[in-house]
Every structure is written in structure tokens, then in C-alpha cells.
Backbone as CSV, one residue per row, in Angstrom:
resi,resn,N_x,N_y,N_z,CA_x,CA_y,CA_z,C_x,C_y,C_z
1,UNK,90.216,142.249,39.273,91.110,142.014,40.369,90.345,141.749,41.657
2,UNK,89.396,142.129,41.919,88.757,142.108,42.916,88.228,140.836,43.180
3,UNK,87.525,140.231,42.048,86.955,139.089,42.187,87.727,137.829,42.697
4,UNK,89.166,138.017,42.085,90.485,136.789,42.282,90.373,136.924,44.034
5,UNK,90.411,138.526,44.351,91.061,138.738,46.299,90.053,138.048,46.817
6,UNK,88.579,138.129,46.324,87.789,137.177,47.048,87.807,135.554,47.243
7,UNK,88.091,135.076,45.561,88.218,133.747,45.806,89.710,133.025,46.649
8,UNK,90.596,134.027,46.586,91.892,133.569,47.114,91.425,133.543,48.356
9,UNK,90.695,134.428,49.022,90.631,134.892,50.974,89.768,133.483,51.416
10,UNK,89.228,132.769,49.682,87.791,132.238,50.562,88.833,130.813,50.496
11,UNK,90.068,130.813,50.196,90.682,129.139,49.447,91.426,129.033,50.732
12,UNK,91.755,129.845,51.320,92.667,130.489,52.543,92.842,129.361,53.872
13,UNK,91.506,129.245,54.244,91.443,128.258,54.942,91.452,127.124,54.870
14,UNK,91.079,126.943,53.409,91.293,124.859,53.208,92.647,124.774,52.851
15,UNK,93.135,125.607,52.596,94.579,125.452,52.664,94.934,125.262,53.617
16,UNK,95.185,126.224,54.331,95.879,125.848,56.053,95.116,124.412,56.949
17,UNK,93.987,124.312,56.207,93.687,123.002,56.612,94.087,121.719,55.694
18,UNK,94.470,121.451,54.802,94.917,120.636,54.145,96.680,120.616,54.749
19,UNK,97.031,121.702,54.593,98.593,122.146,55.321,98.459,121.190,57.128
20,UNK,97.715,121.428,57.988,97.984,121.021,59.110,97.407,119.890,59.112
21,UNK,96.692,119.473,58.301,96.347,117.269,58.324,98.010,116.739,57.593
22,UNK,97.973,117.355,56.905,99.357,117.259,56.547,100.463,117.041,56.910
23,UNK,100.578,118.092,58.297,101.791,117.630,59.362,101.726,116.722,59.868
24,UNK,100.072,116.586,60.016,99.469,115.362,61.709,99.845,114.505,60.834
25,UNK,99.616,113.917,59.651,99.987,112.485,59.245,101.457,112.554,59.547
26,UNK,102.467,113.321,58.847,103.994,112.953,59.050,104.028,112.843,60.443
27,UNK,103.818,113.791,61.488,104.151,113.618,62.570,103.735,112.497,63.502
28,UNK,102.561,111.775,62.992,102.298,110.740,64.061,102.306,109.366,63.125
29,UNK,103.695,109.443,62.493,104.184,108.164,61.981,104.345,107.561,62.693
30,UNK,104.568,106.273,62.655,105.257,105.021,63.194,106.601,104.617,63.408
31,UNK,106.566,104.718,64.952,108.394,104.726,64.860,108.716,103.508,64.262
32,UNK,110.449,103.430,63.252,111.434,102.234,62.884,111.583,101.586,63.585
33,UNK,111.560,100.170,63.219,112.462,99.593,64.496,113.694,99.991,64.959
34,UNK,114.717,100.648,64.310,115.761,101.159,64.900,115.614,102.162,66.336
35,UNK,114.085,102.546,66.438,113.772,103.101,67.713,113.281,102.289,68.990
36,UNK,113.517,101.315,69.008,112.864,99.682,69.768,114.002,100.295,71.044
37,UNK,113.645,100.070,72.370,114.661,100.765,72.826,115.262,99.176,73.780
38,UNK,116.650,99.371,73.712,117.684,98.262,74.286,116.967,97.916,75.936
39,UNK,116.717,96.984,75.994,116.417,96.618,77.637,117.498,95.076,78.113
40,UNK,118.611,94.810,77.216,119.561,94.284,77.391,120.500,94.976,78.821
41,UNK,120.515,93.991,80.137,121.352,94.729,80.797,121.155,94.321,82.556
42,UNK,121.588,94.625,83.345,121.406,94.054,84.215,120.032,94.986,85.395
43,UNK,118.866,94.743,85.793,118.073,96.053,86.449,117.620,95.642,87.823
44,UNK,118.396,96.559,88.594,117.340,95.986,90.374,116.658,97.601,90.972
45,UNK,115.847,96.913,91.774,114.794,97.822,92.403,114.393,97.032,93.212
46,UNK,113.186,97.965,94.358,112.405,96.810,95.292,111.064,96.406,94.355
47,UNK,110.921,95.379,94.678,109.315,94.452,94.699,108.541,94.435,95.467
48,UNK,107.452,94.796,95.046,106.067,95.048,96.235,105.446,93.944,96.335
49,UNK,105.171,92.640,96.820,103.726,91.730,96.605,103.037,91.736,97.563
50,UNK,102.046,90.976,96.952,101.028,90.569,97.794,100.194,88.821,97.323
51,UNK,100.114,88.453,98.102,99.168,86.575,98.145,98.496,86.217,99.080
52,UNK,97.828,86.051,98.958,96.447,85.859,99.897,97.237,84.836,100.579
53,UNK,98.115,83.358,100.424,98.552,83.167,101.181,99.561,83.384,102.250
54,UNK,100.669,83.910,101.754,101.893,84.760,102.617,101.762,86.254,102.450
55,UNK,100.171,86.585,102.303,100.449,88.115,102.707,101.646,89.347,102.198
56,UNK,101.770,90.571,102.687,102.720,91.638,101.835,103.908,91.222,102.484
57,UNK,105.257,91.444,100.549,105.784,90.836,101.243,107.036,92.406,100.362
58,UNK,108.624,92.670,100.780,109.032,93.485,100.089,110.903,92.525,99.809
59,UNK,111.078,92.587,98.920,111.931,92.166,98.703,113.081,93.099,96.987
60,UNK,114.066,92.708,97.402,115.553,93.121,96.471,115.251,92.414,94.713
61,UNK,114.634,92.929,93.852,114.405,92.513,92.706,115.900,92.238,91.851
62,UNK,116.630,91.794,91.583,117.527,91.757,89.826,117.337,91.195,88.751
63,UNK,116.554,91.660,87.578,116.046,91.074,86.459,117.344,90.901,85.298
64,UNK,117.789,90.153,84.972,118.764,89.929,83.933,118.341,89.768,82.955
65,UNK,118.333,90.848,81.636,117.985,90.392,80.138,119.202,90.598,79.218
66,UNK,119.172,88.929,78.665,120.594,88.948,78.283,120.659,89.026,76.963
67,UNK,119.513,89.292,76.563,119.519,88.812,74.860,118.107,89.799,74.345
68,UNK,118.513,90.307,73.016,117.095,90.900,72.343,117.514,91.209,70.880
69,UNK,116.289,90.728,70.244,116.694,90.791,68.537,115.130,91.476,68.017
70,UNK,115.690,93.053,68.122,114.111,93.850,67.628,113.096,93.823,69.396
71,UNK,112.204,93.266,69.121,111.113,93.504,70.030,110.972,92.677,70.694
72,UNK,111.822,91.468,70.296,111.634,90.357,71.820,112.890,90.077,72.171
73,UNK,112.904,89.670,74.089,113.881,89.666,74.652,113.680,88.618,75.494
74,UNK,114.635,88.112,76.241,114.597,86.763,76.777,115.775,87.202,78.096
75,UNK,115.364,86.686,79.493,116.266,87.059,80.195,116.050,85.995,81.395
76,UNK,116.523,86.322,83.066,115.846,85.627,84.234,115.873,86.963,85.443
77,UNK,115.388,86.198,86.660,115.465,86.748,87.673,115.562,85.297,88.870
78,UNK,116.408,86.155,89.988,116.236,85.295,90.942,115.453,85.811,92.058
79,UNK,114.460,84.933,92.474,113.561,85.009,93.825,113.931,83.876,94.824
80,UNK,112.997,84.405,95.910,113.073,83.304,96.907,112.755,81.483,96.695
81,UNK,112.156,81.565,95.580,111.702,80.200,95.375,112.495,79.338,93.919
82,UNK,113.468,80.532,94.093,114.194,79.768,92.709,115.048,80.700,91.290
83,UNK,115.011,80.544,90.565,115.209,81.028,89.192,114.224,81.058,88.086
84,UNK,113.806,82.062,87.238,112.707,81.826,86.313,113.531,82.385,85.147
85,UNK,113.654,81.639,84.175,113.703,81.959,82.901,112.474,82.485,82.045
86,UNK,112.691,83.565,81.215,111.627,84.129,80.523,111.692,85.063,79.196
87,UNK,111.003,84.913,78.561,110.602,85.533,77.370,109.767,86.703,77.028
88,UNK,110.062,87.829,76.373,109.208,88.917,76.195,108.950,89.368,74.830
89,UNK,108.316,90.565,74.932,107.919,91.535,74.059,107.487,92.873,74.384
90,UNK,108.659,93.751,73.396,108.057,95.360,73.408,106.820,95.624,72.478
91,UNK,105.773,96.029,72.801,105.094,96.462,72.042,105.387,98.080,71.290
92,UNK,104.609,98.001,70.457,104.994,98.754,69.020,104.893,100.292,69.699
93,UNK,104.368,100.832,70.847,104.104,101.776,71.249,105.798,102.258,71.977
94,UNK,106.779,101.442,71.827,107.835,101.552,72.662,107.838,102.115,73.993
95,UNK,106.988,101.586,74.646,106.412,101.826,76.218,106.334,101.116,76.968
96,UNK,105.773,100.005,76.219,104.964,98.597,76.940,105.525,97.379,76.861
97,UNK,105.837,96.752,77.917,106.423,95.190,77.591,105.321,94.313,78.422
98,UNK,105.669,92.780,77.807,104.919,91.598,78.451,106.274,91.095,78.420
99,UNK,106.484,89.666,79.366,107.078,88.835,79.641,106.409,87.873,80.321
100,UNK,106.621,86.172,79.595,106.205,85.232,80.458,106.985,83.932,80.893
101,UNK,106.963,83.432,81.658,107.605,81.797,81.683,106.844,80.801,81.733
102,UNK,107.364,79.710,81.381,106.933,78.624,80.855,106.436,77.878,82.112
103,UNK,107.112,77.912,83.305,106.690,77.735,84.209,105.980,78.584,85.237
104,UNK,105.206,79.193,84.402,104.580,80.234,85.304,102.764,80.727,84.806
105,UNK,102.288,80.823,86.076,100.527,80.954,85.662,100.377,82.482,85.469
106,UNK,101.034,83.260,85.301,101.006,84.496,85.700,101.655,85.249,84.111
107,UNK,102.233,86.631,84.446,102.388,87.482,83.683,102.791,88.595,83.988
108,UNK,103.753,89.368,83.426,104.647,90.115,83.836,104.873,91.350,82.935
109,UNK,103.650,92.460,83.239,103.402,93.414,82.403,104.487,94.936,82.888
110,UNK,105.130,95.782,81.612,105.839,96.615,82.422,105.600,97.626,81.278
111,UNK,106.285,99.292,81.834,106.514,100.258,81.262,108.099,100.355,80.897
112,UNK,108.320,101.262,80.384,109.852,102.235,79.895,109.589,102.930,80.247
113,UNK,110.023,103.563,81.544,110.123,104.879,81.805,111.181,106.163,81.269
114,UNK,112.490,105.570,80.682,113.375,105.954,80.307,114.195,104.916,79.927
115,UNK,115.266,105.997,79.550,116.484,104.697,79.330,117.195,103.977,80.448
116,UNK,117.056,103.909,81.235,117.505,103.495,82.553,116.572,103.166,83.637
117,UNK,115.217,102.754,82.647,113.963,103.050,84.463,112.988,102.304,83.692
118,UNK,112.707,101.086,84.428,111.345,100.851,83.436,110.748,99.981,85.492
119,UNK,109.167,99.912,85.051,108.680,98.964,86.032,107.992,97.675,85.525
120,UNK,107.796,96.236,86.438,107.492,94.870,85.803,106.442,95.185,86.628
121,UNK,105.349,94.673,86.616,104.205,94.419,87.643,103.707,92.948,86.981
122,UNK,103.482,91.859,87.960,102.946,90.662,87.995,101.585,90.452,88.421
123,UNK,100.878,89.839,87.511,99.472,89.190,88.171,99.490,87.407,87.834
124,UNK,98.842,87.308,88.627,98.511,85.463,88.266,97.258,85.051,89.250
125,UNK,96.376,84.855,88.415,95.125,84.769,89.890,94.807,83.133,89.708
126,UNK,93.899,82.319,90.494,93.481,81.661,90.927,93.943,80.928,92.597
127,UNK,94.297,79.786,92.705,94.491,79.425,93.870,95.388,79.999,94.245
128,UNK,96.685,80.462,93.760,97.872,80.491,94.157,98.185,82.614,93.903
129,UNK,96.557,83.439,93.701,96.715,84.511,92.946,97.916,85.574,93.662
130,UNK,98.624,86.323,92.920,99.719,86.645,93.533,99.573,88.255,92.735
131,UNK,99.851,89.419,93.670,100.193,91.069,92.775,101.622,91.111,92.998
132,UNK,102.254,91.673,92.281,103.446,92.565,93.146,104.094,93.485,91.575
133,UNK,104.738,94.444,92.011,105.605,95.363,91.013,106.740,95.739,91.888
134,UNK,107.322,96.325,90.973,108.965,96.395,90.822,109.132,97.762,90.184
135,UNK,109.801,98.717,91.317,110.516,99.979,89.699,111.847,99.610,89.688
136,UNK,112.288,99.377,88.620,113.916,99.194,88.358,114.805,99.896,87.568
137,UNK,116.006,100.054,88.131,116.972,100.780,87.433,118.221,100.013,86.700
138,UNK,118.720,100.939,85.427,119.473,99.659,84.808,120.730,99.901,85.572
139,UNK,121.755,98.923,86.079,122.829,98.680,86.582,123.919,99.280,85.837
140,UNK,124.955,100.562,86.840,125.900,100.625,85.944,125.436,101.835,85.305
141,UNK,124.323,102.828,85.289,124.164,103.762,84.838,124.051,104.824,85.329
């Protein structure tokens, strides 16, 4: 009997270590897409920029995304210089989005802050290089 209490005390720990790699794999699965989170909806906040040519500037953001199937979404916004239509993607981390337009040198990187809160931040450098971000809230919530 004695000999078994030893080998059991000595198995003791690769157990509980085989047991807790165990959890870590289930637990840091990969979310479904059914967890992709909705950014369909109407979102305003202020906009911060900045351009070396017109300097800081603050203005009334409303981003409209009218459409999303899984991880990409397609929406516009209106600015001072017009309307931009545009296209995105959530990345797999359900955190992170890109969005770009076709008419545009730039890029339009953002978070999820929640279900109701995410921010866009823009870069586009060369002649025309431009910063600015946005925190926005979804409309209606």
C-alpha cells in the first residue's frame, strides 16, 4: 500500500497539469461567427483632424453602415468635401475594423468598444497626409 501512496502523490501534479492545458485550450477557442458583432446602424461623435495643409480641424462625424454579411460591411459618411462610400472588415479578434474607399488614399482603422461605442481613426500620408479620429456612438441607443 505504501508504494501505490507514493506513486499516486508523485502522478498528482501532471495531472493537474494536463487538467489546466486542458481548460486553456477550450477556453481560448475561437469565437463563431455568430459572435461577429452587428455595426449595422446609424453612429455620430466628434472628429479630431489634422493636415499639414488646413491645420486642426473639429467637426460633427455620422457614419452610416447600411449593410453587413459576417465580417464585411459597406456603408458612407458625409464630410465637408462631399460623400464617401466605403467598404470594410471586422477582423477575427472582434475588436478591430478596417474600412476603405475607392476614392480614397487613406484608411480608416477602428476599435469596438462595445455595443454601442466603437472609434474610426484615419491616416493617408503623402502630399495631401491627413490624421484625424472619431469616438462614436450608435444612434438610438
Amino acid at each position: 500500500m505504501y508504494p501505490f501512496t507514493k506513486c499516486t502523490t508523485a502522478l498528482l501534479p501532471i495531472a493537474t497539469f494536463v487538467l489546466a492545458l486542458t481548460n486553456v485550450s477550450v477556453c481560448s477557442a475561437a469565437p463563431n461567427e455568430d459572435q461577429v458583432p452587428n455595426l449595422v446602424g446609424t453612429w455620430t461623435g466628434e472628429n479630431q483632424t489634422y493636415a499639414e495643409k488646413k491645420g486642426y480641424s473639429n467637426w460633427n462625424k455620422t457614419v452610416e453602415i447600411s449593410e453587413q454579411k459576417g465580417r464585411i460591411f459597406k456603408g458612407q459618411f458625409t464630410y465637408a468635401d462631399g460623400t464617401k462610400h466605403f467598404f470594410g472588415i471586422i477582423y477575427p479578434d472582434n475588436i478591430s475594423f478596417t474600412w476603405v474607399a475607392t476614392d480614397s488614399k487613406g484608411y480608416n482603422q477602428g476599435r469596438i468598444h462595445g455595443k454601442n461605442s466603437i472609434s474610426a481613426c484615419y491616416t493617408e500620408s503623402g502630399a495631401d497626409a491627413t490624421v484625424g479620429c472619431a469616438e462614436l456612438t450608435k444612434k438610438g441607443q
